[in-house]
Wavefront OBJ file of the C-alpha trace (Angstrom):
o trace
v 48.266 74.396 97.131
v 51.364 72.262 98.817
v 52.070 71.535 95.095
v 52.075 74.892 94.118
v 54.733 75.888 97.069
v 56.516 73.231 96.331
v 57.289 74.575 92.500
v 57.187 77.879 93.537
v 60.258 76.591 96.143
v 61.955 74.659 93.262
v 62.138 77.875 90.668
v 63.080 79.864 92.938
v 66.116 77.606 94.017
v 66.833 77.070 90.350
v 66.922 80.852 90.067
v 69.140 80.910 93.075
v 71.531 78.325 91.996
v 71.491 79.641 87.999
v 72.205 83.302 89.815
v 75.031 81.811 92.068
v 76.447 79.943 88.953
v 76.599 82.971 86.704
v 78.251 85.124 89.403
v 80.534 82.521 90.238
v 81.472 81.738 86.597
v 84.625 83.936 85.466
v 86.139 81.525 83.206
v 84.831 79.964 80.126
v 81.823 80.927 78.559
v 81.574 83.684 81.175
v 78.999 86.332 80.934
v 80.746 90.245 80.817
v 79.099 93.172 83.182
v 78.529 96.126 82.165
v 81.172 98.101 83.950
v 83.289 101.174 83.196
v 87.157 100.565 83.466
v 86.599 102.873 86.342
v 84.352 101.278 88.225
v 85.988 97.642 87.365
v 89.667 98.736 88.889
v 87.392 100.546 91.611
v 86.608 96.918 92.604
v 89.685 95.314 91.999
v 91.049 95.592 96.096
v 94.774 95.308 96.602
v 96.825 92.914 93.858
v 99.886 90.884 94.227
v 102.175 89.932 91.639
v 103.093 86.292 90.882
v 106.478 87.523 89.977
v 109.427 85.257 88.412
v 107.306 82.442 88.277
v 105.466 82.034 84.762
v 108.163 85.273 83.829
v 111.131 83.127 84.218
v 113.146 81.934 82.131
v 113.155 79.353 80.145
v 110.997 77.028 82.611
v 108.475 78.499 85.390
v 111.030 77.207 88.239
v 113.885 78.636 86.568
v 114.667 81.542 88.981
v 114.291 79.446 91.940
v 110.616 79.710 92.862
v 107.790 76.530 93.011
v 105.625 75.727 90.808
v 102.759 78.247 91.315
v 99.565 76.187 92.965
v 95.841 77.063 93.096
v 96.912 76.541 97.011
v 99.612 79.271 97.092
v 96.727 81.446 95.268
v 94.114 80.658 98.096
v 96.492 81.578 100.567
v 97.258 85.250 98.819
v 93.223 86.145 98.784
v 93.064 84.861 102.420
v 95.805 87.429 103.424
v 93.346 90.122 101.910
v 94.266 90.601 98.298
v 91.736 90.919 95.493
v 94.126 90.827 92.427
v 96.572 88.534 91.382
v 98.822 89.906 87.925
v 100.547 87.397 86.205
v 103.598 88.374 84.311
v 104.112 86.373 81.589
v 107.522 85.701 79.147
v 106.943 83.837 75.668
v 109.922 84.235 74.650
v 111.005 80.419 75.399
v 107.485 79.350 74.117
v 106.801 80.495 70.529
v 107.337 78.811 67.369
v 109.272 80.517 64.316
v 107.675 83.318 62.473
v 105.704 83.867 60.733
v 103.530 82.363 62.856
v 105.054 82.369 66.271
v 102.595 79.547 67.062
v 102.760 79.374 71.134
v 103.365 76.110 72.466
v 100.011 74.254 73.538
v 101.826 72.808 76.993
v 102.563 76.349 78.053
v 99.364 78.176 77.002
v 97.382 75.088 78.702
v 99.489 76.206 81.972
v 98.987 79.626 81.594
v 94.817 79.297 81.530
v 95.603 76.886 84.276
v 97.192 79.085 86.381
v 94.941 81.912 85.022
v 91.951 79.400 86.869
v 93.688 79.006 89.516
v 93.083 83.494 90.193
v 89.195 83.022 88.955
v 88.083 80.153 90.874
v 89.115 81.958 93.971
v 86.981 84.645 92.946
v 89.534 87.381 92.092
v 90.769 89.386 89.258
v 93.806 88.163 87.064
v 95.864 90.292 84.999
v 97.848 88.795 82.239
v 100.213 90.138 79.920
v 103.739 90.119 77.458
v 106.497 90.275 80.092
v 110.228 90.071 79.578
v 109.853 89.629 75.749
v 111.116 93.354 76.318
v 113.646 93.153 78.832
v 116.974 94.819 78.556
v 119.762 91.606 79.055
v 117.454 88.983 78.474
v 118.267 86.262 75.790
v 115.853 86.345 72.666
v 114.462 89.965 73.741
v 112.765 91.025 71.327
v 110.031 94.112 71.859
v 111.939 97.550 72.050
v 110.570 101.114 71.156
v 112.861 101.792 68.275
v 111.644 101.803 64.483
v 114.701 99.957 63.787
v 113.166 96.713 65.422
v 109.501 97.438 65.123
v 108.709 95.466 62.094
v 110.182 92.144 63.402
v 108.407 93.168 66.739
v 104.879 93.898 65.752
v 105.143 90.829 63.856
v 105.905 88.779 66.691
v 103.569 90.820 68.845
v 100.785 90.167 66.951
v 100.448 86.667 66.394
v 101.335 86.390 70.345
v 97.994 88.806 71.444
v 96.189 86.969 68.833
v 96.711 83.704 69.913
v 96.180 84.796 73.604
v 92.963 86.417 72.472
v 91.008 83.564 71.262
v 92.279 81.227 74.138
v 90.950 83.735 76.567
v 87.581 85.619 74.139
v 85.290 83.459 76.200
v 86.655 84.634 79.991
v 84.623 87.242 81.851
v 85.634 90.688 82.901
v 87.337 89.735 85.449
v 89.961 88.650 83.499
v 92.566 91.584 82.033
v 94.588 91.728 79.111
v 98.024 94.057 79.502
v 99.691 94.973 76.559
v 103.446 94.656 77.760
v 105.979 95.741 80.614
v 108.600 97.758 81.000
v 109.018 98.501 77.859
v 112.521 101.162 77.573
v 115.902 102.034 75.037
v 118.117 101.087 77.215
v 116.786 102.877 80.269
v 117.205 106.230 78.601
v 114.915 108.673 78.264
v 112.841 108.538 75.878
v 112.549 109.846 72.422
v 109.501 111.110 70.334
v 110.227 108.059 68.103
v 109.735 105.791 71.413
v 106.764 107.344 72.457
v 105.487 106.964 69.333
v 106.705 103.254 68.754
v 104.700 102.257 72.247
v 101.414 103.987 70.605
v 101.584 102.044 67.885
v 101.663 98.599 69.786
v 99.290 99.671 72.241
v 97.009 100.590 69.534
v 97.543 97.291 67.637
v 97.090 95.192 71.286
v 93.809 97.252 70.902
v 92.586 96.748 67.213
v 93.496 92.676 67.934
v 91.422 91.744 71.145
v 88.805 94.000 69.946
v 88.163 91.787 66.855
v 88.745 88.641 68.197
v 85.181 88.642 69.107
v 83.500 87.079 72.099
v 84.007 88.463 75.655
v 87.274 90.392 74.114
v 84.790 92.959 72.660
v 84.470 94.667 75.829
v 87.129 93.225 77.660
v 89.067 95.680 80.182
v 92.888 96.815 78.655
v 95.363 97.985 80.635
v 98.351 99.875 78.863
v 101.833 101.108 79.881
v 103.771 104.476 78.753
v 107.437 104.050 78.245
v 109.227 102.323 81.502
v 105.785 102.271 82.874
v 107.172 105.456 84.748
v 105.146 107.446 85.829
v 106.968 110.866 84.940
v 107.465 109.686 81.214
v 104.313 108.496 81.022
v 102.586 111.672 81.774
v 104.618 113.630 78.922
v 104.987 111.292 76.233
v 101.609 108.671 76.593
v 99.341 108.850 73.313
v 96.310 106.950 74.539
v 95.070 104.442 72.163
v 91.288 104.745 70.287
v 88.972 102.313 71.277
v 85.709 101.361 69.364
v 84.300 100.732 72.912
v 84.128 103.733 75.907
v 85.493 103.656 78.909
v 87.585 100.478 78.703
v 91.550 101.259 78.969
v 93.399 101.950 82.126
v 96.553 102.881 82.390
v 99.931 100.833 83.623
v 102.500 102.282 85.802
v 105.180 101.191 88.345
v 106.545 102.633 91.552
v 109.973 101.932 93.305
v 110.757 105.498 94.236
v 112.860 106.341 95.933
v 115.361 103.250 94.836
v 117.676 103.214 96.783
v 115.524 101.999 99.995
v 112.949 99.948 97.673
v 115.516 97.689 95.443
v 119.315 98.156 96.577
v 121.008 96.170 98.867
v 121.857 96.439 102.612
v 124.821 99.781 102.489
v 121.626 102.144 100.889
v 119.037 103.918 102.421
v 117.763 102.006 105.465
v 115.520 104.160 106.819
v 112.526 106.450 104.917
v 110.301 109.044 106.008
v 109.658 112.150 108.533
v 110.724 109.880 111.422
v 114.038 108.662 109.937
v 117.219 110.357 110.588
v 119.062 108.748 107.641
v 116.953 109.103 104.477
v 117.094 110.117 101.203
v 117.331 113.753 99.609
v 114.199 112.781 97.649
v 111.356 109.922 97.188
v 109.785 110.843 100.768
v 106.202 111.911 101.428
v 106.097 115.130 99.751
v 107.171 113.666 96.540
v 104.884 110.840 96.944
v 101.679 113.086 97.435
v 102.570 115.129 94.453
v 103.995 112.676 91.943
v 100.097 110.353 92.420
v 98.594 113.894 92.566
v 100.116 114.225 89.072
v 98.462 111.126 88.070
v 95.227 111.754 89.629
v 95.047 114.802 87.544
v 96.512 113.673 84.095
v 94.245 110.414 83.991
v 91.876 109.753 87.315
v 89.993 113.621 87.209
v 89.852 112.665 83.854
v 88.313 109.421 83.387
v 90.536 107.167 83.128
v 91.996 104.788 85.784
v 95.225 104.026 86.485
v 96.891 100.470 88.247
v 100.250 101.083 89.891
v 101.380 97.549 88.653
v 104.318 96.806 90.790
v 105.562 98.507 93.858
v 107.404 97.040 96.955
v 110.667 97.165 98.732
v 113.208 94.520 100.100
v 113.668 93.268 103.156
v 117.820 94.055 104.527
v 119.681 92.374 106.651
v 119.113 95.512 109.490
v 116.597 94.851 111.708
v 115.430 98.168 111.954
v 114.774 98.689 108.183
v 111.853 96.776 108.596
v 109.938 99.220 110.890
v 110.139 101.495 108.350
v 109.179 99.271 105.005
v 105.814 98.654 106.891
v 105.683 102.750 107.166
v 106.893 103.400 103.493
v 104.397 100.226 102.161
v 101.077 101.655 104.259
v 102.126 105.588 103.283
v 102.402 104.398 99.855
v 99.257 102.804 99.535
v 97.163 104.579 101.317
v 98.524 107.871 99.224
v 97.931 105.600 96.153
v 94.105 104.722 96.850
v 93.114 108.261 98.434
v 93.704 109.250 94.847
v 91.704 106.363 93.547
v 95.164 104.400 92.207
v 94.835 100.949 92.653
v 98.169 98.877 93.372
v 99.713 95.839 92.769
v 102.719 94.518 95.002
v 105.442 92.992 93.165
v 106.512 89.783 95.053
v 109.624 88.373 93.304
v 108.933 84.994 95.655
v 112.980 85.574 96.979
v 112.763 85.624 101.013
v 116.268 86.436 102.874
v 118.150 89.625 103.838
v 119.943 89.885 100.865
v 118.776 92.941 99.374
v 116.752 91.402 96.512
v 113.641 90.115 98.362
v 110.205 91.209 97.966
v 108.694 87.644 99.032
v 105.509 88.252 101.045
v 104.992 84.094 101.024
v 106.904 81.845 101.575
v 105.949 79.949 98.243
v 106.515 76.062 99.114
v 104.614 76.176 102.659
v 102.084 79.549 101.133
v 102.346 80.676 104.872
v 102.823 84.786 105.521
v 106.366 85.620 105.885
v 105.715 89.381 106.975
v 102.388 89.411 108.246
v 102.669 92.910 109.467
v 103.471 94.429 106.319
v 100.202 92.643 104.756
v 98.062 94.309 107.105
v 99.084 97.378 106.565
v 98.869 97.161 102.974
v 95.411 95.862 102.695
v 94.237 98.655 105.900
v 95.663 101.660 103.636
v 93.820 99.685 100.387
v 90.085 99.776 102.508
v 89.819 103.289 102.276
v 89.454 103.811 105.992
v 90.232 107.679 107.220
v 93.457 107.004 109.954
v 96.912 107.928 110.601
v 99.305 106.044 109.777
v 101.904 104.918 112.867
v 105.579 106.493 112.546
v 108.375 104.029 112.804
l 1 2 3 4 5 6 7 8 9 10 11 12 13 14 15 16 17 18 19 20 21 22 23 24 25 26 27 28 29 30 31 32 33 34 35 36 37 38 39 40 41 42 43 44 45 46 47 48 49 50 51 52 53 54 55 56 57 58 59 60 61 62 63 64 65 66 67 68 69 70 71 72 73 74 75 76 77 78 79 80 81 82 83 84 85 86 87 88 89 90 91 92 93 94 95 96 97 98 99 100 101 102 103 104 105 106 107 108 109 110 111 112 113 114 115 116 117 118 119 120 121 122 123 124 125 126 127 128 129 130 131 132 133 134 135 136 137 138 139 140 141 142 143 144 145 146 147 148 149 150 151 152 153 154 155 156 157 158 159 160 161 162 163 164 165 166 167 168 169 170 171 172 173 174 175 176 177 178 179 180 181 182 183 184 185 186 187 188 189 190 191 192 193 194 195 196 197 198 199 200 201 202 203 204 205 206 207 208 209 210 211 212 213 214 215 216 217 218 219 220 221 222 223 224 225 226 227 228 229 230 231 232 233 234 235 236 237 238 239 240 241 242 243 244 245 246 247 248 249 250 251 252 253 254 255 256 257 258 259 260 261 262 263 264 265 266 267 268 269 270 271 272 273 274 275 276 277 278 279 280 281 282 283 284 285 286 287 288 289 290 291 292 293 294 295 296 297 298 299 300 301 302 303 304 305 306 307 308 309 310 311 312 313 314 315 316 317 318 319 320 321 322 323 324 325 326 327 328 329 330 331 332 333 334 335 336 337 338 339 340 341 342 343 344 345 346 347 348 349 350 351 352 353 354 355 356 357 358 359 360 361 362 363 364 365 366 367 368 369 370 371 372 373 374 375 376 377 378 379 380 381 382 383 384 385 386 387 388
């Protein structure tokens, strides 16, 4: 009988530890739940962006941040975060067409930094970053038929390349197709609508046949600018062979002039501010995600506000209300069932360009109140939120 207990107790530890493993196992040769996209980004917390790091250009310390370490990583989850999105420039890093072969010391340190997320059990969202941004050298993804052969080109031997490094991950790894991807900032055009369809459709078609986890792997994909606005009337959505596995990308900054300009804009925002804006303040904040809750969440389909934030200014009283404008914001955001993701540039100061929440060399909190609030409006408590 002791015998008997005593390989009962054994199996069931094995069963224990082979249960543990597989839940703790979101890298290679990771197993894949079966999850909707809905209830996946329903899971995902609050995300942070590991901005102008693996982005920059044409080195990862290029724009003045560290080296990003699995320590800096641990120290974002600790402050409450459950995402991590990791922009991503290849620009610097492919070979010459027509095979655009990406360099093997740069895709080694992307899955490195892509374990980094995983083994401290949160999501990671990867993706094709400045490849399309306006001013930068070697751009080369627009939404113009005039450049979309060369692009698509490009674009697929990078996702296909990515794809097979990254088939074998689990779900808690996400593929996004590309940025902010514009003409020059202006509006857009039928044509650029329709140019963005066409690459999110082909990002599509080439994880999807990859094989491995990619099959049902979780796709997130932008409209043009990733704004919101534009996305809403020009988005096609692209066809999947699988259901219920493509959110949808958008930013935030609104209203800019208190989120992104320097120190003589906007320093205060909201009901309680006596110098604000004309626009951008809570009304237009409940209805624009109210739009978005209708056109995607009511039906189906989730959506991930991928970067939001605002700068810190020099004026000491801007920063009571950033912490209201970042927990109204949020809390609007999830109430609707739109999960966010800071953007955190890594910049500290008072010079009107920084969105650091870390300070990246010691990983200690640099505005610890802001945090809080951020991840209390993410937890989907019922409270009001303090005026400034």
């Amino acid at each position: 009988m002791k015998r008997l207990k005593n390989i009962t107790a054994a199996l069931l530890i094995l069963v224990m530890s082979l249960t543990f493993f597989a839940a703790c196992n979101k890298g290679k040769n990771a197993t894949m739940r079966d999850i909707t996209a809905t209830e996946l980004v329903a899971d995902m917390g609050i995300g942070w962006n590991l901005g102008n790091t693996l982005d920059s250009l044409p080195t990862e310390t290029s724009w003045g941040n560290p080296k990003a370490t699995n320590e800096l990583i641990k120290a974002v989850k600790d402050a409450g975060f459950k995402t991590v999105r990791i922009p991503i420039t290849w620009i610097d890093h492919t070979g010459d067409a027509p095979d655009y072969e990406i360099d093997k010391d740069w895709m080694d340190r992307v899955e490195e930094v892509v374990g980094y997320v995983l083994d401290n059990d949160m999501y990671a969202i990867i993706n094709i970053h400045h490849d399309g941004g306006h001013g930068i050298s070697g751009m080369w993804l627009t939404p113009t038929e005039s450049d979309y052969e060369e692009g698509i080109a490009r674009f697929t031997k990078i996702w296909e390349q990515i794809s097979d490094r990254f088939k074998g991950y689990s779900d808690y790894l996400i593929f996004e197709s590309m940025n902010e991807i514009h003409d020059n900032y202006r509006p857009p055009s039928q044509e650029n609508n329709d140019v963005i369809a066409k690459f999110n459709q082909k990002f599509v078609d080439i994880v999807r046949s990859s094989g491995g986890n990619n099959a049902k792997r979780h796709l997130l994909v932008p409209g043009y600018n990733t704004n919101i606005e534009q996305t809403i009337a020009g988005f096609i959505m692209p066809n999947d062979e699988i259901a219920d596995r493509i959110i949808v990308s958008v930013h935030f900054y609104d209203p800019w002039t208190f989120t992104a300009q320097g120190d003589n804009y906007t320093l205060e925002w909201g009901k309680s501010g006596q110098d604000v804006d004309s626009w951008g303040q809570e009304d237009w904040i409940d209805t624009i995600f109210g739009k978005l809750k209708d056109a995607y969440i009511d039906k189906g389909i989730p959506v991930i506000i991928g970067e939001y934030g605002a700068v810190v200014r020099a004026q000491e009283e801007h920063e009571k209300f950033r912490r209201y404008y970042m927990e109204y914001v949020t809390k609007a955001a999830y109430d609707k069932g739109i999960m966010m993701v800071y953007w955190d540039n890594g910049y500290n100061g008072t010079n009107g360009e920084a969105f650091g929440l870390f300070n990246r060399t010691t990983n200690e909190q640099l505005h610890s109140d802001i945090i809080k609030a951020m991840v209390r409006a993410s937890s989907g408590e019922d409270y009001e939120i303090e005026l400034p």
